[in-house]
N, C-alpha and C positions, 0 to 999 in steps of 0.2 A: 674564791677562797681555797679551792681545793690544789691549783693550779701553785697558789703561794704555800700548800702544803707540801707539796712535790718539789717544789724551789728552791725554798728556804728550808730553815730551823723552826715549822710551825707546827703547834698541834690545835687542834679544832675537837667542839663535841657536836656531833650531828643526828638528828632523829632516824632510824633506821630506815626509814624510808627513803632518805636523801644518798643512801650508799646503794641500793636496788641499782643494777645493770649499767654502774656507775664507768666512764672511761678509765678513769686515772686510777680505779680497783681492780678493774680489769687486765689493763695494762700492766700491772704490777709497780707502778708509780707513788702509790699511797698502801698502808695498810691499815685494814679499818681492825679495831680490836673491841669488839661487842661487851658492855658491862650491861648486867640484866640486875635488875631486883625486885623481887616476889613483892614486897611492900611496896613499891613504888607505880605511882600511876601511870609510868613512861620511864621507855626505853633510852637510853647513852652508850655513845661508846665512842670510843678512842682510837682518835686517826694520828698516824704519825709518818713520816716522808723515810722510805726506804737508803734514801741517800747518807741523813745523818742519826749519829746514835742517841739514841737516848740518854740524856743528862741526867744529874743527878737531883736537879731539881723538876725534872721531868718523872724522875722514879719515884718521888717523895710523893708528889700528887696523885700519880697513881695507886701509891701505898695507903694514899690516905682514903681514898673513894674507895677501896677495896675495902677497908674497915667499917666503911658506913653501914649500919645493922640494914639488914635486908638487901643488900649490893653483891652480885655475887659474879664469878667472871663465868662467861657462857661455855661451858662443857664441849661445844662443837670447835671450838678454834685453841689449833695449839696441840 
């Protein structure tokens, strides 16, 4: 999966543990972008392929999940 994230036009949500001492994070192939929420019983965040930009239906989703009460984007990145 992550491999067609670095390839392609893909974006994926992954549990925070599947990006720990990851290659393709490493390498600077993928960037993971951590979305945290105080009310929520688990951790997302947003991986997107360095290669292409962000769309505008790619920004809309993440404008949306930023909205959701209790979603908030983690302080450390960025």
């Amino acid at each position: 999966m992550k491999r067609m994230i670095a390839q392609y036009d893909y974006v994926a949500f992954f549990p925070k543990f599947m990006t720990r001492n990851d290659y393709y994070l490493q390498h600077g192939l993928i960037k993971a972008i951590p979305i945290k929420g105080q009310t929520a019983g688990f951790e997302v965040g947003y991986i997107e392929s360095k290669k292409y930009k962000t769309t505008p239906q790619d920004k809309r989703i993440i404008q949306i999940l930023k909205e959701i009460p209790g979603i908030k984007k983690d302080p450390e990145i960025e």
